[in-house]
PyMOL Python script that loads the backbone (N, CA, C, O; Angstrom):
from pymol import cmd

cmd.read_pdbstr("""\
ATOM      1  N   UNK A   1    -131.501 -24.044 139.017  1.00  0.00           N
ATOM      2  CA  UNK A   1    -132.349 -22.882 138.901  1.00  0.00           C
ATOM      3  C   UNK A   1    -133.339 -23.111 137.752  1.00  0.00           C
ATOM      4  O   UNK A   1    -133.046 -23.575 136.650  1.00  0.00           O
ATOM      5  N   UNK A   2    -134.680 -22.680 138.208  1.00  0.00           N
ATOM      6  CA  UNK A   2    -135.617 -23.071 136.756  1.00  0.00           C
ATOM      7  C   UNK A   2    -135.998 -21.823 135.894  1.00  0.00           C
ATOM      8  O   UNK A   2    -136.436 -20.756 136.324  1.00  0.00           O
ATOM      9  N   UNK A   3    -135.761 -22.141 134.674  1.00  0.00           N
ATOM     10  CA  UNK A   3    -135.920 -21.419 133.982  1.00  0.00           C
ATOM     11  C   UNK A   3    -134.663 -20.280 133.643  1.00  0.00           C
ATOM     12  O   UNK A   3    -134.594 -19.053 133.572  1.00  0.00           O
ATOM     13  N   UNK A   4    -133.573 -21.613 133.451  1.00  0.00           N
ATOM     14  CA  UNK A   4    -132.293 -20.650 133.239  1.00  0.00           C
ATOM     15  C   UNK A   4    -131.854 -20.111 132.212  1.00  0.00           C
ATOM     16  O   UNK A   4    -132.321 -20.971 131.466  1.00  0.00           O
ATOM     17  N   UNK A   5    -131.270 -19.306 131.405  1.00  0.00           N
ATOM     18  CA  UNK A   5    -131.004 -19.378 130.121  1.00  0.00           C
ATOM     19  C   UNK A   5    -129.763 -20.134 130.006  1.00  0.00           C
ATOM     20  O   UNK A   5    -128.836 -20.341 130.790  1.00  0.00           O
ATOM     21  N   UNK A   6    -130.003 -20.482 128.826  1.00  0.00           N
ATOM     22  CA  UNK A   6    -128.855 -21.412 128.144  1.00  0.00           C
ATOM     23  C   UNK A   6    -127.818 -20.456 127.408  1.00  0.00           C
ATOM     24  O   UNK A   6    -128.117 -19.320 127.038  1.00  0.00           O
ATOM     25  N   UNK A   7    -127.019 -20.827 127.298  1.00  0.00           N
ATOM     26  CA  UNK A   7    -126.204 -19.964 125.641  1.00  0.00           C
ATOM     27  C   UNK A   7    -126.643 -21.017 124.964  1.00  0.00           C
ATOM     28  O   UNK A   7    -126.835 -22.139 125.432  1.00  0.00           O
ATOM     29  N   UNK A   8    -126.862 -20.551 123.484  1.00  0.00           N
ATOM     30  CA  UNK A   8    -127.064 -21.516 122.109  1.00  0.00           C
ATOM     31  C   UNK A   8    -126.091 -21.419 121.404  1.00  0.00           C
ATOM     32  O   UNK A   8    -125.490 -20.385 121.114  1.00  0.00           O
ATOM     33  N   UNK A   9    -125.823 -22.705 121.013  1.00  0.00           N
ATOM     34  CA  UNK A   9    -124.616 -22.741 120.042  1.00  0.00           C
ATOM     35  C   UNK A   9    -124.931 -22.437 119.039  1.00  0.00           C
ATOM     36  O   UNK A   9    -126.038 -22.727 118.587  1.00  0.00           O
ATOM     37  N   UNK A  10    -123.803 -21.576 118.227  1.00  0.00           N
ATOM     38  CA  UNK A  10    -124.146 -21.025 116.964  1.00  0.00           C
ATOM     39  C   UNK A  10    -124.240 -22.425 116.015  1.00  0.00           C
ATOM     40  O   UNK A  10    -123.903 -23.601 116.151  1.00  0.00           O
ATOM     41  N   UNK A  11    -124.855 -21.658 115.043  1.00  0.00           N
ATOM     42  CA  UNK A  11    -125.310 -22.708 114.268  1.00  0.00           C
ATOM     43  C   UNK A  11    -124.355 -23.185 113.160  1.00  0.00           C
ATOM     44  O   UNK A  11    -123.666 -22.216 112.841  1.00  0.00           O
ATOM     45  N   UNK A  12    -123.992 -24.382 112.366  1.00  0.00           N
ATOM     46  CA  UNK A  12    -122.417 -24.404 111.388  1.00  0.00           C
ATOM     47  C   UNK A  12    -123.144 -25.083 110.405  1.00  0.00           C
ATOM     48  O   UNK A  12    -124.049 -25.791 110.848  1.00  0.00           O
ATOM     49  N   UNK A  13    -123.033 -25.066 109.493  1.00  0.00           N
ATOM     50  CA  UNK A  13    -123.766 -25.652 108.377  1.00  0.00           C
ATOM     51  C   UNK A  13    -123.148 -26.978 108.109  1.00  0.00           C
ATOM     52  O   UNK A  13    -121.946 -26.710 108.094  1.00  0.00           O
ATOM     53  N   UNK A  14    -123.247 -27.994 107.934  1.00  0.00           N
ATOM     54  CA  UNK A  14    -123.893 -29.549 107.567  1.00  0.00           C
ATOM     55  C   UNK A  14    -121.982 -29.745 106.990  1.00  0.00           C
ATOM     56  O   UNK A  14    -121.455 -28.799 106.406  1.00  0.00           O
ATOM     57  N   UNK A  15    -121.276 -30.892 107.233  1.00  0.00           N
ATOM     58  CA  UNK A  15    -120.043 -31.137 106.644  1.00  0.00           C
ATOM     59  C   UNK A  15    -120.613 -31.470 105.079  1.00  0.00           C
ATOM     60  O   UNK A  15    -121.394 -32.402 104.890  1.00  0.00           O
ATOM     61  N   UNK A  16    -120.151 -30.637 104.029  1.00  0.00           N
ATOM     62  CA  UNK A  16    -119.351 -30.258 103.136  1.00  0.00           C
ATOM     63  C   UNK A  16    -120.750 -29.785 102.189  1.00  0.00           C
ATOM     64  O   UNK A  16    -121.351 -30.230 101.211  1.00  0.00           O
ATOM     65  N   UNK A  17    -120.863 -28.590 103.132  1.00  0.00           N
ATOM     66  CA  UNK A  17    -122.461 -27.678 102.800  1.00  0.00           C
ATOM     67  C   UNK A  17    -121.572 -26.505 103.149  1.00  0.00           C
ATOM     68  O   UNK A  17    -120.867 -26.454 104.158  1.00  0.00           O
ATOM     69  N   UNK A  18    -121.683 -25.443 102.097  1.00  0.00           N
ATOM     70  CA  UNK A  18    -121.511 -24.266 101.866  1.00  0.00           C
ATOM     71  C   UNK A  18    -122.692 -23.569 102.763  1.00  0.00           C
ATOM     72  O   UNK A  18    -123.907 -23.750 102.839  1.00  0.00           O
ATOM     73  N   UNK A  19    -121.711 -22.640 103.443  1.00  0.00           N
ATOM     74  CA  UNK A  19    -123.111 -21.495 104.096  1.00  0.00           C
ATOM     75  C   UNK A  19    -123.837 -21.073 102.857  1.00  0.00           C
ATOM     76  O   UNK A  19    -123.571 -21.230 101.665  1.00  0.00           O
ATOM     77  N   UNK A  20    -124.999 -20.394 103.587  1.00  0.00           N
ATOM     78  CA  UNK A  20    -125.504 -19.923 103.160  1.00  0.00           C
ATOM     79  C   UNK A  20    -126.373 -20.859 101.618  1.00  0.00           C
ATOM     80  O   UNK A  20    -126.682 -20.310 100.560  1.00  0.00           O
ATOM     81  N   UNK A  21    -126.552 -22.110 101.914  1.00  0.00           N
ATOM     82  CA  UNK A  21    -126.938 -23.259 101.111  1.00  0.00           C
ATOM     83  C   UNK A  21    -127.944 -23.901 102.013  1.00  0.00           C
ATOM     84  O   UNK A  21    -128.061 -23.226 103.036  1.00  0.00           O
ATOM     85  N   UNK A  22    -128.693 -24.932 102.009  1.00  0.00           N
ATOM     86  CA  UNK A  22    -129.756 -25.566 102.741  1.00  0.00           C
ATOM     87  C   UNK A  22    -129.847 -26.534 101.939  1.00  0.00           C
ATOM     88  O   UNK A  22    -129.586 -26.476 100.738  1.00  0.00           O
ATOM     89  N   UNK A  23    -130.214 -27.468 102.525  1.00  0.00           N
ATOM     90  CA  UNK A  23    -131.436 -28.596 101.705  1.00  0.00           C
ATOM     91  C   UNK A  23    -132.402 -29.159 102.141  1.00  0.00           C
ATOM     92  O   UNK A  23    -132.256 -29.861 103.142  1.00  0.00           O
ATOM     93  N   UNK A  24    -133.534 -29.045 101.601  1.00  0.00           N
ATOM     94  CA  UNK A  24    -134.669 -29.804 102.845  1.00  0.00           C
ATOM     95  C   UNK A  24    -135.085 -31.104 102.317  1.00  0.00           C
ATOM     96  O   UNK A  24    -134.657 -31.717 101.339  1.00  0.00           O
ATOM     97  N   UNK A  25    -136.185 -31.464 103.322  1.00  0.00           N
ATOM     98  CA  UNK A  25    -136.000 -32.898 103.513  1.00  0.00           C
ATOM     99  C   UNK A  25    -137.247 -33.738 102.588  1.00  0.00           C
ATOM    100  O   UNK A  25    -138.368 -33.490 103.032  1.00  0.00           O
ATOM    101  N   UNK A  26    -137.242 -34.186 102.019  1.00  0.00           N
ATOM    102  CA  UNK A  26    -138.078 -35.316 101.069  1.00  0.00           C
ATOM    103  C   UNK A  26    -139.697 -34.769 101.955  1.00  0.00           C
ATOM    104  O   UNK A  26    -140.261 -33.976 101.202  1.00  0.00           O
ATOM    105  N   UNK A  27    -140.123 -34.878 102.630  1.00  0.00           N
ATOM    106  CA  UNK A  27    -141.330 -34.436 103.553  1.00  0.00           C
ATOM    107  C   UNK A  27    -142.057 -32.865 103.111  1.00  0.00           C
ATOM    108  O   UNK A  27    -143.186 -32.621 102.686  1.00  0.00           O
ATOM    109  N   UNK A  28    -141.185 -32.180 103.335  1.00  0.00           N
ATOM    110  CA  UNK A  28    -140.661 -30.437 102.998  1.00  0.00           C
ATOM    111  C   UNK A  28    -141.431 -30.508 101.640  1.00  0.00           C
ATOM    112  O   UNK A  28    -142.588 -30.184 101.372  1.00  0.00           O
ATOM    113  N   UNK A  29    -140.199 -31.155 100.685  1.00  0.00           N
ATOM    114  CA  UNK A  29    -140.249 -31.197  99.688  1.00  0.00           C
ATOM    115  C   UNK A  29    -141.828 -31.147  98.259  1.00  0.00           C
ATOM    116  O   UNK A  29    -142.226 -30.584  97.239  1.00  0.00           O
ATOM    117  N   UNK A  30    -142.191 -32.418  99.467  1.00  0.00           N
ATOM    118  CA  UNK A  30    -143.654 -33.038  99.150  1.00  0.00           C
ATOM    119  C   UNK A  30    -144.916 -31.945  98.953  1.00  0.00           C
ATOM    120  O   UNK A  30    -145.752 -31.631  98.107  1.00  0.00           O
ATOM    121  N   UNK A  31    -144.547 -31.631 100.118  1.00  0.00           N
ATOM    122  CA  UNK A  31    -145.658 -30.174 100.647  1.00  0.00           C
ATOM    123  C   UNK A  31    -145.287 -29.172  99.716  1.00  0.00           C
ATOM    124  O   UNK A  31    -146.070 -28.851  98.822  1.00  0.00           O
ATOM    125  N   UNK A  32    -144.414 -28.760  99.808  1.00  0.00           N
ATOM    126  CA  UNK A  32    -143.767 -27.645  98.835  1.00  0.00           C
ATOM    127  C   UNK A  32    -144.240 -27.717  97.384  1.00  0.00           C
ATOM    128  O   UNK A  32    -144.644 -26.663  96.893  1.00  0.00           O
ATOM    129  N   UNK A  33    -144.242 -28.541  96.824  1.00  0.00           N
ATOM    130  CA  UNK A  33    -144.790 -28.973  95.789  1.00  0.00           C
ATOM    131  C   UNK A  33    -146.178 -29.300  95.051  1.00  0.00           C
ATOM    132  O   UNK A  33    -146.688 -29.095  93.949  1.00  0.00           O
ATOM    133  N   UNK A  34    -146.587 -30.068  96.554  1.00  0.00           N
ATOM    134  CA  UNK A  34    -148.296 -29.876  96.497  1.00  0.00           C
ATOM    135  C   UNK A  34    -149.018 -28.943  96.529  1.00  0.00           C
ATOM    136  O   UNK A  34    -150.152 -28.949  96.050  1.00  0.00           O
ATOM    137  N   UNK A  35    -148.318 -27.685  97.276  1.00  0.00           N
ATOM    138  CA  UNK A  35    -148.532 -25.958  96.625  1.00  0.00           C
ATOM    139  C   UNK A  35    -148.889 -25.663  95.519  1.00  0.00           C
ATOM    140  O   UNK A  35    -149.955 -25.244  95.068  1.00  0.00           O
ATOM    141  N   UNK A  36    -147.729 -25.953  94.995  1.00  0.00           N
ATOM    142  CA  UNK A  36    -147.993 -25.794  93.568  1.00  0.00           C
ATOM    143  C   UNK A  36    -148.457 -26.968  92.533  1.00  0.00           C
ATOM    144  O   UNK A  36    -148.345 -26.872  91.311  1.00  0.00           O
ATOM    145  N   UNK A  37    -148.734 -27.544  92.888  1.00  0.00           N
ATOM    146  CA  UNK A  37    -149.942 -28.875  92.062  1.00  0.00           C
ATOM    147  C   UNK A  37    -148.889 -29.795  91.211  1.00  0.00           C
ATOM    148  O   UNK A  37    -148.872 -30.290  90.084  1.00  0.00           O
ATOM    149  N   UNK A  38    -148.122 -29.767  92.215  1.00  0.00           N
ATOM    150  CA  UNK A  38    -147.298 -30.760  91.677  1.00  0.00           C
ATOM    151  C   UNK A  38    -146.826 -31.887  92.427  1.00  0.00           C
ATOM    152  O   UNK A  38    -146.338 -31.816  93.555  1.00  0.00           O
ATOM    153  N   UNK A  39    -147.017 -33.093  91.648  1.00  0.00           N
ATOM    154  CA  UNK A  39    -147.527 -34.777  92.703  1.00  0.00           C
ATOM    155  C   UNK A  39    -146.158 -35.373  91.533  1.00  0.00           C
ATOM    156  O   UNK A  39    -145.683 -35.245  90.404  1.00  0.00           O
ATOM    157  N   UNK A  40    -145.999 -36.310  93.268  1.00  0.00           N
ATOM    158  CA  UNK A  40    -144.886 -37.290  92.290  1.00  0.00           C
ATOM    159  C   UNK A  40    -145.454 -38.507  91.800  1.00  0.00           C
ATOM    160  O   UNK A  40    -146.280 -39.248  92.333  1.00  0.00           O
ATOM    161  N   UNK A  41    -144.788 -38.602  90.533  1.00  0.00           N
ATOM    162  CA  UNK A  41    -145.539 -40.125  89.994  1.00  0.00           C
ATOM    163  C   UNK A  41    -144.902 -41.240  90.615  1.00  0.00           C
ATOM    164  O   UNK A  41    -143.962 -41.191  91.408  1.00  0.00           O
ATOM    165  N   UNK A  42    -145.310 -41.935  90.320  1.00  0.00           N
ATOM    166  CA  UNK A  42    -145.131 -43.598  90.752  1.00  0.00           C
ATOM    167  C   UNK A  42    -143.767 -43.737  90.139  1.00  0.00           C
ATOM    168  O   UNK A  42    -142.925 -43.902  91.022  1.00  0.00           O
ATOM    169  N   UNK A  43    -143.267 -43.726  88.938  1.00  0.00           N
ATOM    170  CA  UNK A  43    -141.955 -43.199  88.095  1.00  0.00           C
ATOM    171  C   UNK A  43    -140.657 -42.817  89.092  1.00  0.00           C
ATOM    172  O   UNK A  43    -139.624 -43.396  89.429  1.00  0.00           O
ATOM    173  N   UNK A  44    -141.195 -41.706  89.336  1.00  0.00           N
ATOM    174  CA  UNK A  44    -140.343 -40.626  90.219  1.00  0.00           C
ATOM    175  C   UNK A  44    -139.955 -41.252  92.004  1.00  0.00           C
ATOM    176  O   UNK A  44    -139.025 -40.987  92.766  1.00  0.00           O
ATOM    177  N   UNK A  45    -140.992 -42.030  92.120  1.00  0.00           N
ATOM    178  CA  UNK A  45    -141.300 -42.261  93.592  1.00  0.00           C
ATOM    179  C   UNK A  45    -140.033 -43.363  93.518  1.00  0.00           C
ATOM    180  O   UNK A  45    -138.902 -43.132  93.946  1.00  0.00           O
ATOM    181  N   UNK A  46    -140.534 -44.793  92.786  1.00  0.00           N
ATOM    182  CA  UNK A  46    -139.551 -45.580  92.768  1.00  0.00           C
ATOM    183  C   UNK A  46    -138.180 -45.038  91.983  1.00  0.00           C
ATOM    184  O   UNK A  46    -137.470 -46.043  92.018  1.00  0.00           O
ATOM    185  N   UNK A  47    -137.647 -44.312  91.500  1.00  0.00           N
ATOM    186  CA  UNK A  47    -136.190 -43.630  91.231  1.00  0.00           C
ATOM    187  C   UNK A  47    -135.735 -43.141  92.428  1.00  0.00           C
ATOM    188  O   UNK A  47    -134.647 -43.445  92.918  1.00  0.00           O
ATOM    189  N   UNK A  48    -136.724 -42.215  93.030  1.00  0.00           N
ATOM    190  CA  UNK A  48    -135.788 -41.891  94.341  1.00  0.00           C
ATOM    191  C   UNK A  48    -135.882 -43.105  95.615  1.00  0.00           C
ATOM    192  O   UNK A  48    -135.324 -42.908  96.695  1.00  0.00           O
ATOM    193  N   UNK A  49    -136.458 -44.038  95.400  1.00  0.00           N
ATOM    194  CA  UNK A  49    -136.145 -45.172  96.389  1.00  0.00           C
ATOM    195  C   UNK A  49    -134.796 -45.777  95.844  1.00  0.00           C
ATOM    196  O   UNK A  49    -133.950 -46.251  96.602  1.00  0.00           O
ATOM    197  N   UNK A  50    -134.660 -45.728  94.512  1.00  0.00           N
ATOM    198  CA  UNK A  50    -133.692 -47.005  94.221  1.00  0.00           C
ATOM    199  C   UNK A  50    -132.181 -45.898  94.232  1.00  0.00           C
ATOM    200  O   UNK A  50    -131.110 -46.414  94.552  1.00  0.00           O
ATOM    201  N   UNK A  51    -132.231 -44.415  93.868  1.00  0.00           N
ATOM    202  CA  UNK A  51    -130.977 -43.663  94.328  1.00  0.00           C
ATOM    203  C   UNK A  51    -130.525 -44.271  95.731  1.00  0.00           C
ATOM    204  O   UNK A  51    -129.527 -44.974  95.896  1.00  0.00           O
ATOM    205  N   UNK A  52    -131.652 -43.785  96.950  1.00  0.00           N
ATOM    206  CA  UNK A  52    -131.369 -43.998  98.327  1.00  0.00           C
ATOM    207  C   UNK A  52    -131.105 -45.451  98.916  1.00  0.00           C
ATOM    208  O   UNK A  52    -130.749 -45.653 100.077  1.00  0.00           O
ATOM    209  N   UNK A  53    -131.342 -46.508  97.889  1.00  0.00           N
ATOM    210  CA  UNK A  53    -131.120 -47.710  98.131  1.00  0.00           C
ATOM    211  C   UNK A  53    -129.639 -48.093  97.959  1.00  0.00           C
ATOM    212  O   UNK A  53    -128.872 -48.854  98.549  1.00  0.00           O
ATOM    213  N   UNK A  54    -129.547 -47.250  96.903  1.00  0.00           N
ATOM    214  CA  UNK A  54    -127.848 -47.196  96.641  1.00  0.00           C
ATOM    215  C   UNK A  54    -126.981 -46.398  96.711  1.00  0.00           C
ATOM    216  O   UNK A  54    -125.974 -46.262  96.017  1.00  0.00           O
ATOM    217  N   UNK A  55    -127.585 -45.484  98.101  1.00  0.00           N
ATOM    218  CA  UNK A  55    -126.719 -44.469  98.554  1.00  0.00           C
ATOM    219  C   UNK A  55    -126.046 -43.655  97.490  1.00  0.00           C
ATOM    220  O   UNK A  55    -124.820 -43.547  97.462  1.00  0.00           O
ATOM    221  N   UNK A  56    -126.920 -43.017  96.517  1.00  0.00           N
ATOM    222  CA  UNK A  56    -126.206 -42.466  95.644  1.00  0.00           C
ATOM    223  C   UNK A  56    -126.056 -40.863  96.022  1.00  0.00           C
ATOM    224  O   UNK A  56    -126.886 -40.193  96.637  1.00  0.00           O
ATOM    225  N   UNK A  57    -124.887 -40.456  95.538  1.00  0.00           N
ATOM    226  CA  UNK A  57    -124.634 -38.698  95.670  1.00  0.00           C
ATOM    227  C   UNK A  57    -125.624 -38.123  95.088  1.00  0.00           C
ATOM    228  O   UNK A  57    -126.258 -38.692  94.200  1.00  0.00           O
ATOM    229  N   UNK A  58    -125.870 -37.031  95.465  1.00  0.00           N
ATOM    230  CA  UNK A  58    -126.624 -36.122  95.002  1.00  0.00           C
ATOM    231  C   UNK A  58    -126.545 -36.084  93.554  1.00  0.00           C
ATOM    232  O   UNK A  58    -127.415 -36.343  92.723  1.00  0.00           O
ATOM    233  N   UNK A  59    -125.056 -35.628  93.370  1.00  0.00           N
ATOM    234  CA  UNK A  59    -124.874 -35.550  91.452  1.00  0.00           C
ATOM    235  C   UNK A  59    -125.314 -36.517  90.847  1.00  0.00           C
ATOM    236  O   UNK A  59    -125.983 -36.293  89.839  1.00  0.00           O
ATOM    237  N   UNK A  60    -125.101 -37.748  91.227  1.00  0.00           N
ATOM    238  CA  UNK A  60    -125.485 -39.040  90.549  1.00  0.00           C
ATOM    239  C   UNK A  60    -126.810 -39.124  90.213  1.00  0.00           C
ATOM    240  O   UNK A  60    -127.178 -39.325  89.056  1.00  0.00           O
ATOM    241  N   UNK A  61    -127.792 -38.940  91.436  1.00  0.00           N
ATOM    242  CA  UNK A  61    -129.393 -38.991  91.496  1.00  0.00           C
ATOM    243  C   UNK A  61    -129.592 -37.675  90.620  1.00  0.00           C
ATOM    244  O   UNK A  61    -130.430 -37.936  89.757  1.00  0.00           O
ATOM    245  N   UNK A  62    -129.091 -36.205  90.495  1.00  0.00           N
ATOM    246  CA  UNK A  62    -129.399 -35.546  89.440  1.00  0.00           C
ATOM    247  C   UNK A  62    -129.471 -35.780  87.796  1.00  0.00           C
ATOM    248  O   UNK A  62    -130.388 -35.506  87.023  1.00  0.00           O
ATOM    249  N   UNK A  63    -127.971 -36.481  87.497  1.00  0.00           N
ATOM    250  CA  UNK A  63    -127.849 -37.519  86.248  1.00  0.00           C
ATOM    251  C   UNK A  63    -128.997 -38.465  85.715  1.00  0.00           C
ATOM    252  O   UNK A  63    -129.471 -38.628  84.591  1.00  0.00           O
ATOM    253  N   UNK A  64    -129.271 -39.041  86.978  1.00  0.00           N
ATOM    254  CA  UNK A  64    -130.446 -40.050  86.609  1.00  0.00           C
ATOM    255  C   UNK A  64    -131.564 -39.458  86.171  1.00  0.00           C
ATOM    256  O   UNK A  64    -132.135 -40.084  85.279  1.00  0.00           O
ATOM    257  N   UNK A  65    -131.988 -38.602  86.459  1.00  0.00           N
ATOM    258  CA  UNK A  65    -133.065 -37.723  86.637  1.00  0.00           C
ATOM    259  C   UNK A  65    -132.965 -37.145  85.091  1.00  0.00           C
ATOM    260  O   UNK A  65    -133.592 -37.499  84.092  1.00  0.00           O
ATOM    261  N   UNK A  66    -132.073 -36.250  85.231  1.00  0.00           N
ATOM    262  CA  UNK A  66    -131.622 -35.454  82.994  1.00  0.00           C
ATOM    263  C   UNK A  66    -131.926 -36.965  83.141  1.00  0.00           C
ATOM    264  O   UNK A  66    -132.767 -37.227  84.001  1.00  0.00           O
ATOM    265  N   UNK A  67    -131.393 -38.013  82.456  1.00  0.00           N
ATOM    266  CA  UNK A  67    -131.538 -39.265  81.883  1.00  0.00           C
ATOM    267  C   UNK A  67    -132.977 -39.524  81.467  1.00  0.00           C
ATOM    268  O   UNK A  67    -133.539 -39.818  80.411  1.00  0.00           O
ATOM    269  N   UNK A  68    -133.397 -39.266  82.897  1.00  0.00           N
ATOM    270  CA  UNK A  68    -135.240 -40.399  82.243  1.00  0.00           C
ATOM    271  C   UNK A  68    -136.075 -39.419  81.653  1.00  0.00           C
ATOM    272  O   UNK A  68    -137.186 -39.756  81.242  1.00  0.00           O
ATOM    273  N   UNK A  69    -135.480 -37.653  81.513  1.00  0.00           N
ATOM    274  CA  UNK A  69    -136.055 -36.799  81.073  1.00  0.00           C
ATOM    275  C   UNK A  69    -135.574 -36.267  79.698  1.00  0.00           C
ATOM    276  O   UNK A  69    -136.072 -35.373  79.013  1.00  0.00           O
ATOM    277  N   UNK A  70    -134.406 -37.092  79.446  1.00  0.00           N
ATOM    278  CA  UNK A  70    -133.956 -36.511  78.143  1.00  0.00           C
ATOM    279  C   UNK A  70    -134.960 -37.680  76.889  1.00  0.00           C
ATOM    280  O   UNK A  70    -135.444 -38.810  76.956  1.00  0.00           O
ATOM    281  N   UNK A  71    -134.851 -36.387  75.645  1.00  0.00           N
ATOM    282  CA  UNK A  71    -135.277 -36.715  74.604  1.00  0.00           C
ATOM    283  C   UNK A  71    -134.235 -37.302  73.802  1.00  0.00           C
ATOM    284  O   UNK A  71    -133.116 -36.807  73.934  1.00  0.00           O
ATOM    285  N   UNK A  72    -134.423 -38.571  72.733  1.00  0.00           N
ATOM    286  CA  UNK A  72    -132.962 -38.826  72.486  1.00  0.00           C
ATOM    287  C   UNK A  72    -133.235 -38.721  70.720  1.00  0.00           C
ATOM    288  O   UNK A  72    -132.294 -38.866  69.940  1.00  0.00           O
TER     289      UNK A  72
END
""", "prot")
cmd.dss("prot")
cmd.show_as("cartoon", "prot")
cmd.util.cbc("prot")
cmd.orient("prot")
């Protein structure tokens, strides 16, 4: 039959993502930012290549991040 309805599966949030949490995607991110006049440096660009190169956790790539921003 054309034009059938479907049921949609409800939607479940991401394995070991709290409802009501999200994260968007590096792309998202970009745009989101360029809103507000904010560009990633060359700095920033290669850190998040070399996290994702080494499959790092989220927490880890946050660490790094305080790190190259802390004053010592």
């Amino acid at each position: 039959m054309i034009g059938a309805m479907t049921k949609s599966k409800k939607s479940r949030p991401a394995k070991g993502r709290e409802p009501g949490h999200f994260a968007i995607g590096k792309d998202a991110f970009v745009k989101i930012s360029a809103v507000e006049g904010i560009r990633m440096t060359s700095a920033m660009k290669k850190r998040a290549s070399n996290a994702r190169a080494k499959n790092l956790s989220a927490e880890k790539y946050r660490q790094i991040i305080v790190r190259s921003y802390r004053k010592d």
